[in-house]
C-alpha positions as a printed NumPy array, in Angstrom:
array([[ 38.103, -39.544,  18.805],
       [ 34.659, -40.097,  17.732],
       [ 33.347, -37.739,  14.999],
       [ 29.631, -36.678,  14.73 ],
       [ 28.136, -36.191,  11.083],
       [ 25.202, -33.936,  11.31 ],
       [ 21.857, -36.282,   9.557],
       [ 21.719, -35.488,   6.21 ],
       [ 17.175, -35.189,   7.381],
       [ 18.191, -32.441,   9.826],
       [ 20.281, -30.757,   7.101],
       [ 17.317, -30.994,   4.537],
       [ 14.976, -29.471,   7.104],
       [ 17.117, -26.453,   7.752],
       [ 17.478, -25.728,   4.244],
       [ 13.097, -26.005,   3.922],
       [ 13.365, -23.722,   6.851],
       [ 15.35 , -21.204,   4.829],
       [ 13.385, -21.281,   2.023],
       [ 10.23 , -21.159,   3.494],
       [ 12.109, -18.364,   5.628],
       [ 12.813, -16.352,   2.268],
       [  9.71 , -17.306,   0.525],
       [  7.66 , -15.414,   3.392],
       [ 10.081, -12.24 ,   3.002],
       [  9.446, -12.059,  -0.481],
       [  5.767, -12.181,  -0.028],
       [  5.867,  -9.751,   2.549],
       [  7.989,  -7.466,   0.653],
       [  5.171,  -6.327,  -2.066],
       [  3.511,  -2.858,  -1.141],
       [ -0.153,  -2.161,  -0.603],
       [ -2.248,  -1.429,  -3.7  ],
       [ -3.921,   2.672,  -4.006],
       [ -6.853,   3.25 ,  -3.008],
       [ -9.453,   5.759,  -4.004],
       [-10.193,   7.369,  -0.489],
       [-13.534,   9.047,  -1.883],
       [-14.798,   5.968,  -3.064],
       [-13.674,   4.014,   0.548],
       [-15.263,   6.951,   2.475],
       [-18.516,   6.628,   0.763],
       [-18.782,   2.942,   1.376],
       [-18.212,   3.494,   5.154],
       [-20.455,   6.249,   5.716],
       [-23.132,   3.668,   3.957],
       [-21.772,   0.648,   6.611],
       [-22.037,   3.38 ,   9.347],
       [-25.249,   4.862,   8.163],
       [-23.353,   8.311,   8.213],
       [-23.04 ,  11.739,   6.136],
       [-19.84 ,  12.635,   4.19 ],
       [-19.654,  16.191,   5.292],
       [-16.144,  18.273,   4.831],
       [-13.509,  16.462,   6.705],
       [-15.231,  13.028,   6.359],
       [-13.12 ,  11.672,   3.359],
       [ -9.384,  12.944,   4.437],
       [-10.28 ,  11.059,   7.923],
       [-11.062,   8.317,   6.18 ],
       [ -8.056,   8.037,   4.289],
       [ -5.993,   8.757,   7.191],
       [ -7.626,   5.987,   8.849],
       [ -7.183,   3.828,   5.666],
       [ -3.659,   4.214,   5.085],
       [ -3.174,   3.472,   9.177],
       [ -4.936,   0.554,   8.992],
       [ -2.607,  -0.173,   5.956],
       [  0.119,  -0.265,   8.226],
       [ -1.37 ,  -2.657,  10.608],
       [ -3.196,  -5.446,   8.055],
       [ -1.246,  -5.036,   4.567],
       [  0.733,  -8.7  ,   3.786],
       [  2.485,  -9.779,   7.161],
       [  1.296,  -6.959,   8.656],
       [  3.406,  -4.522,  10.66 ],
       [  6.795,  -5.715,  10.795],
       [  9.263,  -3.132,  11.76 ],
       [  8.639,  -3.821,  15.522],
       [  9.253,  -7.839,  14.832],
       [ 12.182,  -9.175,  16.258],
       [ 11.797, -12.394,  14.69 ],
       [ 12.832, -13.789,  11.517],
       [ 12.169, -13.   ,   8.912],
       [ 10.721,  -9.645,   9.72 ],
       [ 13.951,  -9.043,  11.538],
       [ 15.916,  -9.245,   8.415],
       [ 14.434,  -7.521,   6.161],
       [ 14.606,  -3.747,   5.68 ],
       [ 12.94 ,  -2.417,   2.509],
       [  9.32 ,  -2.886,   3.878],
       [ 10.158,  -1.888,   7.292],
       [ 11.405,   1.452,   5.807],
       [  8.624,   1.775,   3.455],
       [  6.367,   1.57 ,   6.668],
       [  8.246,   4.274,   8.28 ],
       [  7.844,   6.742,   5.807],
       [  4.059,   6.444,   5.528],
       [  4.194,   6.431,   9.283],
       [  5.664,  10.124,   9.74 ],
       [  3.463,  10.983,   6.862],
       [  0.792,  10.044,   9.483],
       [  1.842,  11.415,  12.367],
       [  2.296,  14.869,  10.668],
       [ -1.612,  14.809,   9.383],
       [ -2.507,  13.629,  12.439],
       [ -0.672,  16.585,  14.24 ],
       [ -2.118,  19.176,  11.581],
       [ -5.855,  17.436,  13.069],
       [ -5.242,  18.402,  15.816],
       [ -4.29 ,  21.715,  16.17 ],
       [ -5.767,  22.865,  12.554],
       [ -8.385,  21.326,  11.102],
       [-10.282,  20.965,  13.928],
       [ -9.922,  23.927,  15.483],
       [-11.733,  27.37 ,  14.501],
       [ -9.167,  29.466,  15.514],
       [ -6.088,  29.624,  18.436],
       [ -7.908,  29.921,  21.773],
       [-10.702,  26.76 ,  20.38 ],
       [-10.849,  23.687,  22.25 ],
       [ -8.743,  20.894,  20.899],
       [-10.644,  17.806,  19.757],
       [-10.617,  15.062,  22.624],
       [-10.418,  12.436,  20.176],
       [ -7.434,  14.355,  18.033],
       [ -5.802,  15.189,  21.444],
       [ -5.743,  11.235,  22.218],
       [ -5.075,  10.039,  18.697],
       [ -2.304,  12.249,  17.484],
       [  0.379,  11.411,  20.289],
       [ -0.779,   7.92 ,  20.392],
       [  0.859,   7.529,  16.217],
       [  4.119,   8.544,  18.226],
       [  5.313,   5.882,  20.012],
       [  8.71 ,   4.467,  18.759],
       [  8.013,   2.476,  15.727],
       [ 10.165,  -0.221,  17.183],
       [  8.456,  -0.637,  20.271],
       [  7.329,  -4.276,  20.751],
       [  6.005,  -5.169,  24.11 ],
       [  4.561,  -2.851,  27.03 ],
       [  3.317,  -1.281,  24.711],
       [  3.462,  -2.531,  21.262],
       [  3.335,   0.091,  18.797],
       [  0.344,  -1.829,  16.684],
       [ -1.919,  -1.664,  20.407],
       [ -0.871,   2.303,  20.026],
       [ -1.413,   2.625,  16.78 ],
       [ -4.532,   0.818,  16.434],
       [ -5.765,   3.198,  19.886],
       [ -5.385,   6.252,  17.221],
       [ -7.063,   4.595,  14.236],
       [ -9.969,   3.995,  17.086],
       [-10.131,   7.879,  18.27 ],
       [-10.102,   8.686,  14.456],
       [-13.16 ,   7.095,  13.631],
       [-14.772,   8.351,  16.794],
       [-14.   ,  11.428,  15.477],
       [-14.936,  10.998,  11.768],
       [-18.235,   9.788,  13.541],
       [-18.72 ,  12.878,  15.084],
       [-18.101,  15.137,  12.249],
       [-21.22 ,  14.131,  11.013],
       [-23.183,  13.847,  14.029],
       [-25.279,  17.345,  15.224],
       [-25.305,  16.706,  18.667],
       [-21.662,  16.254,  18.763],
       [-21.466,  20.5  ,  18.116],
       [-17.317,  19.911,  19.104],
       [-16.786,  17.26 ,  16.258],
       [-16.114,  19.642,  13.849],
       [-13.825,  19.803,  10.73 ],
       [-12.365,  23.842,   9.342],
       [-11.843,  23.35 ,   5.352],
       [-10.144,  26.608,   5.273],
       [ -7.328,  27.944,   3.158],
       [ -4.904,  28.963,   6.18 ],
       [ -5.508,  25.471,   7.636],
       [ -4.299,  23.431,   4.828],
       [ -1.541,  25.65 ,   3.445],
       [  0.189,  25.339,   7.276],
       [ -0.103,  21.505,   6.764],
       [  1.441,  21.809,   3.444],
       [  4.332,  24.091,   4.539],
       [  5.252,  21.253,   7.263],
       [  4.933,  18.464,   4.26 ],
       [  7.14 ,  20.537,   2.118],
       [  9.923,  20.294,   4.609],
       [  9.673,  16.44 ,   4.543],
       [  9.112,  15.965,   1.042],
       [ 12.59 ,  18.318,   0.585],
       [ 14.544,  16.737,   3.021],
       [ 13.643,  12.872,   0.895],
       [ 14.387,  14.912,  -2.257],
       [ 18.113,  15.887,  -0.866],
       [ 18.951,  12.888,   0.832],
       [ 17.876,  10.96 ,  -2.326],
       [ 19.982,  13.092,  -4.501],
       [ 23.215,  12.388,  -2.295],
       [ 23.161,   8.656,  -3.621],
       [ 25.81 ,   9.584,  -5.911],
       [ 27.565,  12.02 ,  -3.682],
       [ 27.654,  16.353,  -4.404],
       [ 29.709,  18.975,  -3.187],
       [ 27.144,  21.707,  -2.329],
       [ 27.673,  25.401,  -0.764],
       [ 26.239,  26.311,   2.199],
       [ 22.844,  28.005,   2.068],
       [ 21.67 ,  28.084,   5.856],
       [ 22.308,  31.712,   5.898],
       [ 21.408,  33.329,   2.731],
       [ 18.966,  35.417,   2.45 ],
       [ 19.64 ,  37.586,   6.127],
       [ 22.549,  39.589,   6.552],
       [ 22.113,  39.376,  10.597],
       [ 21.546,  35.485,  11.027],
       [ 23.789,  33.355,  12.25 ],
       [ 24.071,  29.708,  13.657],
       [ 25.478,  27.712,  16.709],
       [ 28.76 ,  26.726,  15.751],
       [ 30.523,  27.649,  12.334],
       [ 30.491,  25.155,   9.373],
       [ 32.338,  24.407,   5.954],
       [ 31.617,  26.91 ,   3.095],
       [ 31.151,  23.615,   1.095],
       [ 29.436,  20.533,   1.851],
       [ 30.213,  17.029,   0.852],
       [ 27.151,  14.578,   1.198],
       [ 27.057,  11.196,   0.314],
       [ 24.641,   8.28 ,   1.326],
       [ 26.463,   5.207,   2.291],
       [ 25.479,   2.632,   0.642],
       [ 23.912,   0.19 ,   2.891],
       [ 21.447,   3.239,   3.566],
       [ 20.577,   3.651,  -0.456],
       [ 18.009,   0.928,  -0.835],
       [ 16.404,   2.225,   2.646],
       [ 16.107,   6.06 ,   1.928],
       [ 14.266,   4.727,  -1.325],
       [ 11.966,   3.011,   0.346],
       [ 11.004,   4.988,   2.831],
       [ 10.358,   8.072,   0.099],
       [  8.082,   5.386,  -1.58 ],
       [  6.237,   5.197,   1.755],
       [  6.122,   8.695,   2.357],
       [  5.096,   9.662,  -0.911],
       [  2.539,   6.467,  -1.153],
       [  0.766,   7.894,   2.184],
       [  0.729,  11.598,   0.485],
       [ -0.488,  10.578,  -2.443],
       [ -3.921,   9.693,  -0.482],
       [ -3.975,  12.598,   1.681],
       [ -4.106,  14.98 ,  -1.123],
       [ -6.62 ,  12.859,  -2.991],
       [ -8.521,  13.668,   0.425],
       [ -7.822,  17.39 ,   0.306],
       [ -9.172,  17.203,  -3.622],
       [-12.594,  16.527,  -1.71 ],
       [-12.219,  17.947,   1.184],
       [-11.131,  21.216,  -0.01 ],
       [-12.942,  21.537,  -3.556],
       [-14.163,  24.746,  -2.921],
       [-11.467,  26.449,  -1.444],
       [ -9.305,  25.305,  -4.421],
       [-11.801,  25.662,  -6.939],
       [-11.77 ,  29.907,  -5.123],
       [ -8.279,  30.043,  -5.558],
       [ -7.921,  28.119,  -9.049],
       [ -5.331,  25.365,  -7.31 ],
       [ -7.184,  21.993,  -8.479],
       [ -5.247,  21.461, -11.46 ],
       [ -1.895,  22.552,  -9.168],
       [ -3.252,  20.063,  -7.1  ],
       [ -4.129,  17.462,  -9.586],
       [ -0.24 ,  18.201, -10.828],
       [  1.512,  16.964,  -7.95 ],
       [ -0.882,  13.549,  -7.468],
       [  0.236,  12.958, -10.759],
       [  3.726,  13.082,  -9.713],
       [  3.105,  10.755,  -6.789],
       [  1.518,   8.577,  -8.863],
       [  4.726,   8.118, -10.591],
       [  6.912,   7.255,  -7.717],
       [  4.195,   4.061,  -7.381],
       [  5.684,   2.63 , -10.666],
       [  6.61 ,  -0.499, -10.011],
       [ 10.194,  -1.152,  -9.545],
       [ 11.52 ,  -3.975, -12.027],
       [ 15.109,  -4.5  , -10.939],
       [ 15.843,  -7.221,  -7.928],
       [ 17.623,  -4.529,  -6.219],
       [ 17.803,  -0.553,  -5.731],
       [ 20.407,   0.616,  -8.45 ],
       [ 23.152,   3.06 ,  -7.477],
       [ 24.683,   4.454, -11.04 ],
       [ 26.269,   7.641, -11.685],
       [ 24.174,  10.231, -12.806],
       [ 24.912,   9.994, -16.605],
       [ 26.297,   6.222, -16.57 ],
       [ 25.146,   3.312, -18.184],
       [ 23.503,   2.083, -15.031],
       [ 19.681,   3.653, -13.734],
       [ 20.36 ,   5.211, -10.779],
       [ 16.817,   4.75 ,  -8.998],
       [ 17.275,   7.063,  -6.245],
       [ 18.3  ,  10.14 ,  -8.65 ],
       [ 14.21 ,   9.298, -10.189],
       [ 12.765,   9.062,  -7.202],
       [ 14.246,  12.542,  -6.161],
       [ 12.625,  13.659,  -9.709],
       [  9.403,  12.945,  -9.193],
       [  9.617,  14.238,  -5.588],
       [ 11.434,  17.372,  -6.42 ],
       [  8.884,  18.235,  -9.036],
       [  5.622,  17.672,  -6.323],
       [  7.582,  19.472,  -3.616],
       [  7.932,  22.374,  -6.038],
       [  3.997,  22.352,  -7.453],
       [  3.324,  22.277,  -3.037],
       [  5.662,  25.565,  -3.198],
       [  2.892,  26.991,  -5.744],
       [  0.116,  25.791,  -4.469],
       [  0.804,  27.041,  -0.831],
       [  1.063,  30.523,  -2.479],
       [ -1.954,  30.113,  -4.46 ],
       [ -3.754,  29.774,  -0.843],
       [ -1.856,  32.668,   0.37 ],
       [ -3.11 ,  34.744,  -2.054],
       [ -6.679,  36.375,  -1.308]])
């Protein structure tokens, strides 16, 4: 029987492949730089010969950090169902969690800042924008979710032209204390629900709290007095990233606000609370020296990265507790 040996060329050009293959996913894998959304929203109002009124700079960094998504190093790649995209799982989960980050200041756009009060006209730009960031983030063809996404980052800057345009009386942007302390309340619940799932890297037994606090609630269907949560552990390196994401993508929106909102906060004394919790997201931007995500026990001799990502975020969704009473308070 006659035996076929594969040619040692083809062999060499497979491994090339490989490496090439791995070489791209590496490259890929490095996170966008910060920006400074003040400074980028002053250099487009001069390329667009427009104003930076209240609203302008948050817009812009919305737009920015969509944009981001699209044009960063290999561009969007949790849709690509080609190697090496298709492999790889850090970046694609760093892209998700700036991309509900997003979505949720897109939403707030919409029905918030925009608006003057409940019975106002929604913005038509907002109202095509915000459910256009919602397609499924794996969507690939018919539509793709880039063609989708880049339709909202389109609608934005109509609408950031608008805001300072006086003919366009509906383009209009509400820095009010109400309207930011309800998008705040709805980042609080993401930025806690990273925080917990981060802390389960190592596993806790934790009571039940759905219920406390209201003698007459109750729930669906009855569950253990104590909870056992653990994150497997091909989801560790994934949760991380995606906090990174999240908290990369926040980081700019509330450098935004810090503009945006100066005198509201400067009213109710929050800049420094502000300025408090972009210094924690600042530290979750560290850069991460070890090859891989690290999974040690809470006091052993390994880092457990997860457990100091949960820090930082912890400690900003706390200082968002205080600040969204500071603009409840008159």
């Amino acid at each position: 029987m006659k035996q076929y040996i594969t040619p040692k060329w083809l062999i060499g050009y497979i491994s090339i492949f490989i490496v090439f293959l791995w070489i791209l996913s590496f490259i890929w894998s490095f996170e966008p730089d910060t920006f400074e959304p003040f400074a980028v929203a002053n250099q487009q109002a001069t390329q667009n010969q427009e104003q930076v009124v209240a609203g302008y700079t948050i817009t812009t960094s919305l737009i920015t950090v969509a944009e981001t998504l699209l044009n960063k190093s290999g561009g969007y790649l949790s849709n690509d169902v080609l190697p090496p995209s298709v492999m790889m799982d850090n970046m694609p989960s760093w892209e998700f969690g700036a991309l509900e980050m997003t979505r949720d200041l897109a939403l707030a756009m919409r029905k918030d800042f925009s608006r003057s009060q409940s019975q106002s006209l929604e913005n038509p730009f907002l109202t095509k924008a915000q459910p256009q960031f919602n397609i499924d983030s794996l969507s690939w063809l018919l539509p793709s979710a880039e063609s989708k996404y880049q339709e909202g980052i389109d609608n934005l800057i109509a609408y950031r032209s608008s805001l300072s345009n006086p003919s366009q009386q509906q383009g209009q942007f509400y820095a009010r204390a109400d309207n930011l302390r309800d998008w705040l309340k709805q980042v609080e619940k993401r930025m806690g629900s990273l925080s917990q799932r981060l802390s389960t890297s190592v596993g806790q037994d934790r009571l039940d709290t759905s219920l406390a606090g209201d003698a007459q609630a109750h729930q669906s269907t009855p569950s253990a007095k104590v909870l056992s949560d653990k994150t497997s552990w091909w989801k560790l390196d994934d949760n991380f990233y995606e906090a990174r994401g999240a908290s990369w993508a926040l980081l700019h929106f509330l450098k935004g606000v810090e503009v945006d909102f100066s005198d509201v906060l400067d009213k109710k004394n929050a800049q420094v609370s502000l300025q408090q919790i972009i210094r924690e997201l600042e530290a979750t931007q560290e850069s991460l020296w070890s090859p891989m995500v690290l999974n040690g026990s809470g006091f052993g001799m390994l880092a457990n990265h997860s457990l100091v990502m949960a820090n930082y975020i912890s400690r900003a969704n706390a200082a968002l507790i205080e600040l969204s009473e500071l603009l409840n308070q008159g």
